[in-house]
C-alpha positions as CSV (number, residue, x, y, z in Angstrom):
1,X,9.3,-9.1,-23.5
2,X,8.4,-6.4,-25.8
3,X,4.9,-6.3,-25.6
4,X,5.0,-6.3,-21.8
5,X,7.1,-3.1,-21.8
6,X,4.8,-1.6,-24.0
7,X,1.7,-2.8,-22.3
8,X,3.1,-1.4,-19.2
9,X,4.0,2.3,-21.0
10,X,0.2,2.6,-22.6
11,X,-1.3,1.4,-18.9
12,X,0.1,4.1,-17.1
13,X,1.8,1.4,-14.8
14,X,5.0,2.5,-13.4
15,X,8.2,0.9,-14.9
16,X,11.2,1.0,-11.8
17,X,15.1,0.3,-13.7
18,X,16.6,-1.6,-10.4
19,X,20.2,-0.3,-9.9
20,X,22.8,-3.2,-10.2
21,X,24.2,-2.9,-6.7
22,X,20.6,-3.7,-5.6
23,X,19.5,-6.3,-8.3
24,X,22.0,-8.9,-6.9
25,X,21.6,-8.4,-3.5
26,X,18.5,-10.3,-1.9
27,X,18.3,-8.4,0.7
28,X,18.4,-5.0,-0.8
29,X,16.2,-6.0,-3.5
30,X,13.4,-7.0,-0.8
31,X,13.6,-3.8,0.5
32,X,13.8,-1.8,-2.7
33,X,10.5,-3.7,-3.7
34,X,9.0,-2.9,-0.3
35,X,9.9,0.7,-0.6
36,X,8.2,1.2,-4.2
37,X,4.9,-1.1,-3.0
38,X,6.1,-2.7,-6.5
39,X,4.0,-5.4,-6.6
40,X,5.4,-7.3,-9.9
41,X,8.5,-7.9,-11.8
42,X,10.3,-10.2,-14.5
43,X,13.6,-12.1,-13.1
44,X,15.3,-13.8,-14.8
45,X,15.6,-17.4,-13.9
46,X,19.1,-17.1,-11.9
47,X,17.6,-14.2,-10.4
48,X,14.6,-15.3,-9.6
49,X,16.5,-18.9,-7.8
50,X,19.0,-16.5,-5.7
51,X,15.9,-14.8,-4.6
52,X,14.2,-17.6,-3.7
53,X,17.3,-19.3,-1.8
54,X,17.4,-15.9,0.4
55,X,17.0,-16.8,3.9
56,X,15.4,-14.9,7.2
57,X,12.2,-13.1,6.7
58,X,12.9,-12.0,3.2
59,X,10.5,-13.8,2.0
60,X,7.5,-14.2,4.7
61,X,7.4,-10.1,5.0
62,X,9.2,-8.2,2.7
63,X,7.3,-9.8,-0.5
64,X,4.5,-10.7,0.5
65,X,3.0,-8.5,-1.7
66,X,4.6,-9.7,-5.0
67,X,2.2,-11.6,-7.7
């Protein structure tokens, strides 16, 4: 985990702290990534499943742009 933050610090890459209230939220999280065109991010696996279990078009459109 260290050496991605400071590869990401010497890239010039921006590095986004996501507010709690908006971390656990699926939906707000979508649209906070959205928002900030980010593009990548590390969950954490219990994140990352809650995310994943999200339902509508969270995750047809809103990240569709996530690697």
């Amino acid at each position: 985990m260290k050496g991605v933050l400071i590869i990401v610090v010497f890239t010039g890459v921006p590095l986004y702290v996501i507010p709690d209230d908006i971390i656990y939220d699926p939906q707000l999280l979508a649209e906070y990534l959205q928002e900030h065109q980010i593009t990548r991010m590390l969950f954490t696996p219990s994140l990352l499943e809650a995310l994943l279990k999200a339902e509508g078009e969270l995750l047809t459109k809103k990240l569709k742009k996530m690697k």
